[in-house]
KOLDO-849399 format. One record per atom (N, C-alpha, C): atom name; x, y, z negated. Coordinates in Angstrom, 1 decimal. Atoms other than C-alpha are relative to their C-alpha. Example, Ala and Ser with C-alpha at 12.3 -4.5 7.8 and 13.67 -1.06 7.14 Angstrom:
! residues 2
BATI  fivo       x       y       z
BATI     N     0.9    -1.2     0.0
BATI    CA    12.3    -4.5    -7.8
BATI     C     0.9     1.2     0.0
BATI     N    -0.9    -1.1     0.0
BATI    CA    13.7    -1.1    -7.1
BATI     C    -0.8     1.1    -0.8
***
This chain:
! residues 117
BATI  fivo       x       y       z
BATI     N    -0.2     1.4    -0.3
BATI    CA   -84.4   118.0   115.4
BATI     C    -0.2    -0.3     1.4
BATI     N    -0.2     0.6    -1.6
BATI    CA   -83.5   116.5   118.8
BATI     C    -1.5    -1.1     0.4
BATI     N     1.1     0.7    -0.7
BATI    CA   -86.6   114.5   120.9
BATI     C     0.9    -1.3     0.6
BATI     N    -1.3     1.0    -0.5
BATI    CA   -83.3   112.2   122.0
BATI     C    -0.4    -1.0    -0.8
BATI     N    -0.4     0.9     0.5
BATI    CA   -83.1   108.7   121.2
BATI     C     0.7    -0.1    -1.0
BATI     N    -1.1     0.2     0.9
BATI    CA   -81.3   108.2   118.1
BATI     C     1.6    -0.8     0.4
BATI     N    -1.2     0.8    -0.6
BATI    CA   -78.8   105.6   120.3
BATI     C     1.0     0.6     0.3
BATI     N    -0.7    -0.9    -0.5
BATI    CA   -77.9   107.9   122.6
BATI     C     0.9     1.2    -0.4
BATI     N    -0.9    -1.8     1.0
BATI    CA   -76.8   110.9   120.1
BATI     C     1.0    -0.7    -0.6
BATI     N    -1.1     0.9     0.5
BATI    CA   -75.0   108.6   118.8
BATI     C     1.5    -0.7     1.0
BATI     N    -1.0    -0.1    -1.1
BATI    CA   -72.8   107.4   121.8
BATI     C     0.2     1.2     0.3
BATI     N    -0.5    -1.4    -1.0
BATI    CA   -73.0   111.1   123.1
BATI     C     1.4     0.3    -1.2
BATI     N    -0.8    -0.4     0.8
BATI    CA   -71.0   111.7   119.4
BATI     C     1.6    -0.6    -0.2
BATI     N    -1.3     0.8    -0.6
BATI    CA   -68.7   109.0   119.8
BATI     C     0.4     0.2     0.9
BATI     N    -1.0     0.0    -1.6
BATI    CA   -67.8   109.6   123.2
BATI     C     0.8     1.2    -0.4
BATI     N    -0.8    -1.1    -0.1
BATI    CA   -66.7   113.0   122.5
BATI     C     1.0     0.2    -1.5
BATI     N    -1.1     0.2     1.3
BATI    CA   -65.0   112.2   118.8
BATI     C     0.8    -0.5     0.5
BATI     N    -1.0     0.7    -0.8
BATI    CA   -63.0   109.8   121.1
BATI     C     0.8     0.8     0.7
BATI     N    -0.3    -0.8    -1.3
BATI    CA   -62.6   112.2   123.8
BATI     C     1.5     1.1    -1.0
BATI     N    -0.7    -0.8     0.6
BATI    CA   -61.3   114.6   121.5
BATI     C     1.0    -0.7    -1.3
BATI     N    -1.1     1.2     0.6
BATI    CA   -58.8   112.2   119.2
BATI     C     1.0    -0.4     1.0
BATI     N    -1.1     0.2    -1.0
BATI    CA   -57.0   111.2   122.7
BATI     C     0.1     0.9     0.3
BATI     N    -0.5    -1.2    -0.2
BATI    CA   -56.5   114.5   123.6
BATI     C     0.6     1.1    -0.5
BATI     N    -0.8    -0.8     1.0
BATI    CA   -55.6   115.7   120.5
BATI     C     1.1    -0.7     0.1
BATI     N    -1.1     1.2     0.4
BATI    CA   -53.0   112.4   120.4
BATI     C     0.9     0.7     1.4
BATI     N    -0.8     0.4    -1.1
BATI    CA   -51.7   113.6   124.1
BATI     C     0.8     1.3    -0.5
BATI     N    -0.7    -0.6     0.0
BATI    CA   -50.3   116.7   122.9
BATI     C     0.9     0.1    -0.9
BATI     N    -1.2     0.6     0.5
BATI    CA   -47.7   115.2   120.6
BATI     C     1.0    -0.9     0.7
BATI     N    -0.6     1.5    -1.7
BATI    CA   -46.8   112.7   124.0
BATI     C     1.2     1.0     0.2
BATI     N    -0.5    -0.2    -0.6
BATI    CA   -43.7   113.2   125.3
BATI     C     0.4    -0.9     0.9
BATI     N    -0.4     1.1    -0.8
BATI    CA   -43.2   111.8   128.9
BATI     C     0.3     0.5     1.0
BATI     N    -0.8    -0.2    -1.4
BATI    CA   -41.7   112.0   132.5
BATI     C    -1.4     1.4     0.5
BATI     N     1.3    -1.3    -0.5
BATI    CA   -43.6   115.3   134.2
BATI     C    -0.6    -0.3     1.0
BATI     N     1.0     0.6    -0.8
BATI    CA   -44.8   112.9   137.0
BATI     C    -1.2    -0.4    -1.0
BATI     N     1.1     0.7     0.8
BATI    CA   -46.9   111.3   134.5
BATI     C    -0.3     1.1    -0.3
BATI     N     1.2    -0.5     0.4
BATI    CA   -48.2   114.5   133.0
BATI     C    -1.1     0.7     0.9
BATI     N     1.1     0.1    -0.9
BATI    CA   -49.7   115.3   136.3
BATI     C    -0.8    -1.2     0.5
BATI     N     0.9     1.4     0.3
BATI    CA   -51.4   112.2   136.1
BATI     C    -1.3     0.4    -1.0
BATI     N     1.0    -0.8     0.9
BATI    CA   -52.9   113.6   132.9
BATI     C    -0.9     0.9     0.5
BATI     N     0.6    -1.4    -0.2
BATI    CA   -53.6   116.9   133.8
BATI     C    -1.4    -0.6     1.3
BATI     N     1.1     0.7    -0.4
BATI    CA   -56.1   114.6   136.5
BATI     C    -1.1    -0.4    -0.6
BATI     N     0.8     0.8     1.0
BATI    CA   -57.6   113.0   133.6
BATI     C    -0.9     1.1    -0.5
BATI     N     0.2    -0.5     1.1
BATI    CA   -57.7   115.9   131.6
BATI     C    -1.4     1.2     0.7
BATI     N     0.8    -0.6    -0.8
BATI    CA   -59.7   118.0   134.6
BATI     C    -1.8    -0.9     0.0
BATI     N     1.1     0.8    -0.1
BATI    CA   -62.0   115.0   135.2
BATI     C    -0.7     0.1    -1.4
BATI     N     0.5     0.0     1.1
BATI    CA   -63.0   115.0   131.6
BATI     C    -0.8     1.3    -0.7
BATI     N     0.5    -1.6     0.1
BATI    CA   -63.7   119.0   131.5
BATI     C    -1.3    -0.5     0.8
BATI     N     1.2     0.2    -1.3
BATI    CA   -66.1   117.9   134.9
BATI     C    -1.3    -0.6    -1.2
BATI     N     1.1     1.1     0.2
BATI    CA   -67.8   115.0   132.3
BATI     C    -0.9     0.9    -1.2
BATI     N     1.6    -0.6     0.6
BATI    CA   -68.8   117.2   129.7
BATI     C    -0.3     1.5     0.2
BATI     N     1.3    -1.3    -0.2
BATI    CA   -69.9   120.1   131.7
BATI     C    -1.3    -0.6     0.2
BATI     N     1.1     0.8    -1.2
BATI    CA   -72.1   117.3   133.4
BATI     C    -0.7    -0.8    -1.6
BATI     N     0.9     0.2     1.2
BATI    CA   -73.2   116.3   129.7
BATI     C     0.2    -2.1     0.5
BATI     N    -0.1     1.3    -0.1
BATI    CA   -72.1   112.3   131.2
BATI     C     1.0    -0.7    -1.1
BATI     N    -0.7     0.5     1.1
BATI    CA   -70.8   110.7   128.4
BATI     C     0.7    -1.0     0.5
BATI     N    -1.1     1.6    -0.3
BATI    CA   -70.1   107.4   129.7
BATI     C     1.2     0.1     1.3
BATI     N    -1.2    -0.7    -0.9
BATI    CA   -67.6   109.3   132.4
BATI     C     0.7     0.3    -1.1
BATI     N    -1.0    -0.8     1.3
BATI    CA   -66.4   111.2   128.9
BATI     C     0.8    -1.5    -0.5
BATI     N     0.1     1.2     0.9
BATI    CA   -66.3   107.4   127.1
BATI     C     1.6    -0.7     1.0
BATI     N    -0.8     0.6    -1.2
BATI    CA   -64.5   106.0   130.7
BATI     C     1.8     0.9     0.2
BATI     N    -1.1    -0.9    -0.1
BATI    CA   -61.9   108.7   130.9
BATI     C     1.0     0.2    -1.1
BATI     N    -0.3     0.2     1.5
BATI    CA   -60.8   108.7   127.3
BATI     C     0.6    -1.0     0.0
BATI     N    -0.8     1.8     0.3
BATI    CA   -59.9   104.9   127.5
BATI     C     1.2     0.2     1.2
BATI     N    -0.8    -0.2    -0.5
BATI    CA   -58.2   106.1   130.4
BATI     C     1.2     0.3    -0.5
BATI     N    -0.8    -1.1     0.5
BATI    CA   -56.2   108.8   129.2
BATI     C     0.8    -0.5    -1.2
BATI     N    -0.7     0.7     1.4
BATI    CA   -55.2   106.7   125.9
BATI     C     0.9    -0.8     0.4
BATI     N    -0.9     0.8    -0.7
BATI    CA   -53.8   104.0   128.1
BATI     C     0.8     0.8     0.9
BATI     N    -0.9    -1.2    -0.7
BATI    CA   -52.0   106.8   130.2
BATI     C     1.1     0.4    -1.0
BATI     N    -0.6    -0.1     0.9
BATI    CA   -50.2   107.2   127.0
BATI     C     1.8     0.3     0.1
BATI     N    -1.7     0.5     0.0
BATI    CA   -45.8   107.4   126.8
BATI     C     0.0    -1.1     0.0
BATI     N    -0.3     1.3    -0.8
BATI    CA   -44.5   104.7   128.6
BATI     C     0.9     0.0    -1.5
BATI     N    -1.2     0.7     1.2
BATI    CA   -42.4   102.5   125.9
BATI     C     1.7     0.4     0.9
BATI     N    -1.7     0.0    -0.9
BATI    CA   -39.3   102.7   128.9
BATI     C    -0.3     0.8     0.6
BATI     N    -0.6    -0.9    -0.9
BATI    CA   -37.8   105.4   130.6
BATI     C     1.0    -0.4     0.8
BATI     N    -1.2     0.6    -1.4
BATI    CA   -36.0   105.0   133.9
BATI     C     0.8     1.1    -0.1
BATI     N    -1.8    -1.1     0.1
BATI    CA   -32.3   106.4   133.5
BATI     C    -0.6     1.3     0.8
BATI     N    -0.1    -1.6    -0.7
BATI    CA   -31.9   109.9   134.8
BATI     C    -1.6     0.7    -0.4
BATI     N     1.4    -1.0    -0.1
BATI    CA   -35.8   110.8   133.8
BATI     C     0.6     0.6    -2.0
BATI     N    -0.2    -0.5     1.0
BATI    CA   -36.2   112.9   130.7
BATI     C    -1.3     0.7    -0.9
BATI     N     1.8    -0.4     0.4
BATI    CA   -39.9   113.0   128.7
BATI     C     0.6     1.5    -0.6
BATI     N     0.3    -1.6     0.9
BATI    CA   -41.0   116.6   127.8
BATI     C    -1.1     0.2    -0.6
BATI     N     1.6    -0.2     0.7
BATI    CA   -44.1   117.7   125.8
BATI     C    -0.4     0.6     1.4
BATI     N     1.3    -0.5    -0.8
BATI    CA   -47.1   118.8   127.6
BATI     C     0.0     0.8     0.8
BATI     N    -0.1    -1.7    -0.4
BATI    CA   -47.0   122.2   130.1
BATI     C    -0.9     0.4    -0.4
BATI     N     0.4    -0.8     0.9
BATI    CA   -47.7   124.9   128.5
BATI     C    -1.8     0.4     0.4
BATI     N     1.7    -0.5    -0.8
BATI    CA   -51.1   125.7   131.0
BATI     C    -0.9    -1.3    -0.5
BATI     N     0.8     0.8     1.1
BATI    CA   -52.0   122.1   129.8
BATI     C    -0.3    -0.3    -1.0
BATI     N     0.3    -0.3     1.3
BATI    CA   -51.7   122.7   126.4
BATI     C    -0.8     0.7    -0.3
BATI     N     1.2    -1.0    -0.1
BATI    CA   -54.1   125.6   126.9
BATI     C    -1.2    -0.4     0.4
BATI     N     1.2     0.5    -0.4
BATI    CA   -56.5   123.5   128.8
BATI     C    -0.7    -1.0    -1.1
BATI     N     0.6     0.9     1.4
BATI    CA   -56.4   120.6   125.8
BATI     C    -0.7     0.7    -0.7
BATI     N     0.3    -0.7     1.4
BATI    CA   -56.8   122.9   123.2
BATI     C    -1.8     0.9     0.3
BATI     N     0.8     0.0    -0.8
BATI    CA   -60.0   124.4   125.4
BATI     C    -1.0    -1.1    -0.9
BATI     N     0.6     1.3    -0.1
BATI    CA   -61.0   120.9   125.4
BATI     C    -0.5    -0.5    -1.2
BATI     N    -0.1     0.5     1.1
BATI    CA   -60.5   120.1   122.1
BATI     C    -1.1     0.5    -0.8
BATI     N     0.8    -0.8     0.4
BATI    CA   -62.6   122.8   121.0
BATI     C    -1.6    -0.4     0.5
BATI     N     1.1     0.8    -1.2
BATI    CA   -65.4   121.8   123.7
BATI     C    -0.8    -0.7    -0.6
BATI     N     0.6     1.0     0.7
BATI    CA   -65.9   119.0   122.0
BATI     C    -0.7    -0.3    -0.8
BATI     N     0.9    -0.3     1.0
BATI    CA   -66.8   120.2   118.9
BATI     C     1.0    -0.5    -1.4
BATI     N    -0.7     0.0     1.1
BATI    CA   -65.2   119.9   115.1
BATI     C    -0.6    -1.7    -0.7
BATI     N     0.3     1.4     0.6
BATI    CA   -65.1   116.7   113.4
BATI     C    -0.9    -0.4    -0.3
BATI     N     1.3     0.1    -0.2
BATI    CA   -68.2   115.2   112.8
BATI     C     0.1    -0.5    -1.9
BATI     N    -0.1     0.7     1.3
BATI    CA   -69.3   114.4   109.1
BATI     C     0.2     1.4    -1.8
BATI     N    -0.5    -1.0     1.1
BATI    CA   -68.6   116.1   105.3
BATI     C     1.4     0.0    -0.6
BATI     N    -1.1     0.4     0.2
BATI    CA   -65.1   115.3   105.2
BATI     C     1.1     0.7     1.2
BATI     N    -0.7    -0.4    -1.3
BATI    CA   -63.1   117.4   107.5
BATI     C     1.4    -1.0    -0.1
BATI     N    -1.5     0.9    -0.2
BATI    CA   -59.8   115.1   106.8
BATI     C    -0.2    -1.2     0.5
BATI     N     0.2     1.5    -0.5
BATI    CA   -61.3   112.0   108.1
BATI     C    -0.4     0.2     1.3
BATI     N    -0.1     0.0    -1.0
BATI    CA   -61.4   110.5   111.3
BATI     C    -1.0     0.3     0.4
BATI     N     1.6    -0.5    -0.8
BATI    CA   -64.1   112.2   113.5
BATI     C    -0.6    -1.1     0.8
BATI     N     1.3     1.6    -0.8
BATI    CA   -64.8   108.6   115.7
BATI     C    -0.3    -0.8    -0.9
BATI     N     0.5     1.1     1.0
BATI    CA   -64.8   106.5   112.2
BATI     C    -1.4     0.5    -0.1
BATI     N     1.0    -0.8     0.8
BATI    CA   -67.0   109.2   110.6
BATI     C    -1.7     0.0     1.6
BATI     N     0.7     0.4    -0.7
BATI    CA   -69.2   108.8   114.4
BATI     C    -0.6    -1.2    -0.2
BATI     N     0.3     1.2     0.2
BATI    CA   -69.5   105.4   114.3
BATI     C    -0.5    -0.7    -1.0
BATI     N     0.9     0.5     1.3
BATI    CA   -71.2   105.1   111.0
BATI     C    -0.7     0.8     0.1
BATI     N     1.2    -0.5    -0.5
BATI    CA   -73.9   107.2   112.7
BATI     C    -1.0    -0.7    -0.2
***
């Protein structure tokens, strides 16, 4: 048993059920390859947050990264692609990182199943 705050384990769990839901969501994205180095920014910074065990950077970057999302419009001549393949290796990393769904229900949402912490 943790000496932690019960609050805190609780945000730390959400942050990274979040964390890991938009990161799982980005590798179904297809968008312009400027934008996914935009990502691949996010996706670095968010590796940084939880080596550094900062949640509310993990929490901050997450909301980012969601709103970073596929644009609704594409400008003529561009042409969305999925993920690069080195960033697909970093998510999946990531994804793991994070940790497996939270709860006794592996098919349910891992931030619902947080949030009723």
């Amino acid at each position: 048993m943790s000496d932690e705050d019960p609050s805190v384990e609780s945000f730390r769990m959400l942050a990274r059920a979040d964390a890991r839901d938009v990161v799982s969501d980005a590798l179904g994205w297809y968008m312009p390859t400027e934008r996914w180095l935009e990502v691949d920014e996010l996706v670095t910074a968010m590796e940084a947050a939880l080596a550094l065990d900062q949640n509310d950077d993990l929490a901050a970057i997450a909301t980012e990264l969601e709103l970073m999302g596929p644009p609704r419009v594409i400008r003529v001549g561009t042409s969305p692609v999925p993920a690069p393949p080195d960033l697909v290796d970093r998510i999946a990393v990531l994804v793991h990182a994070l940790g497996a769904p939270i709860g006794p229900a592996a098919g349910d949402n891992a931030s619902d199943q947080a949030r009723q912490q």
